[in-house]
N, C-alpha and C positions, 0 to 999 in steps of 0.2 A: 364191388369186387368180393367174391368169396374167397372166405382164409380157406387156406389148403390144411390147416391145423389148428382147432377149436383152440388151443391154447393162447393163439397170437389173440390181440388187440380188434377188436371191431375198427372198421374203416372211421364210419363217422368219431371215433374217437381218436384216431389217432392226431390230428392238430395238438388236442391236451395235452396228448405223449410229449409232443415233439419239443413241448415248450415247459417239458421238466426235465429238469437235466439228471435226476437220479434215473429216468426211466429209460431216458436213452443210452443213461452210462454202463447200466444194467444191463441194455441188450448189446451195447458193444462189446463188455466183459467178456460175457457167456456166447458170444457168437452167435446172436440168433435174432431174425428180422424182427421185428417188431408184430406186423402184420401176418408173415405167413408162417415165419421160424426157422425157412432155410437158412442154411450158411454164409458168408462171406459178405457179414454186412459192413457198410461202409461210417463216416462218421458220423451219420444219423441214425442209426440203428437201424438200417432197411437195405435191401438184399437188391441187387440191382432191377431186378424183375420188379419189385413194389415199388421202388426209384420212378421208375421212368413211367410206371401209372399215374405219379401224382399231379395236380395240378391245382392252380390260384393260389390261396393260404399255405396250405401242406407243402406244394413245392417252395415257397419261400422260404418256409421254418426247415426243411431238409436244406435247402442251398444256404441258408446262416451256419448251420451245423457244419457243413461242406467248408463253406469257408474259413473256420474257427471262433465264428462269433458267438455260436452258442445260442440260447435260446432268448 
C-alpha cells in the first residue's frame, strides 16, 4: 500500500507501531493515521481507510487496541 504522505510509517513497519503504545498514543493525540496521516483515527492510531486494509497480525494488534487491551 502506498502512503499518500511520505511522512506516515512504512506499511511493512507498522505491526512494530502498533505494539508501542507511545506511537500509537502519539498518533491519537495529534489526529493523524499512522500510515497515511489523514484525519479521524480511531484507537489504534489508523484512519478508517488504513483500518479496513489490514489483515493477520496488523489486524489483530489494531482490534486489541479497539478493544482497550492495548498492545
Amino acid at each position: 500500500m502506498e502512503r499518500l504522505n511520505s511522512e506516515g510509517i512504512r506499511r511493512d513497519h507498522l505491526l512494530q507501531a502498533l505494539k508501542s503504545r507511545k506511537t500509537v498514543y502519539v498518533a491519537r493525540r495529534i489526529d493523524s493515521c499512522l500510515l497515511c496521516r489523514r484525519r479521524s483515527v480511531n484507537e489504534a492510531g489508523l484512519c478508517d481507510f488504513c483500518y479496513s486494509m489490514l489483515d493477520g497480525e496488523e489486524l489483530i494488534a489494531a482490534v486489541r487496541w479497539l478493544s482497550g487491551e492495548g498492545p
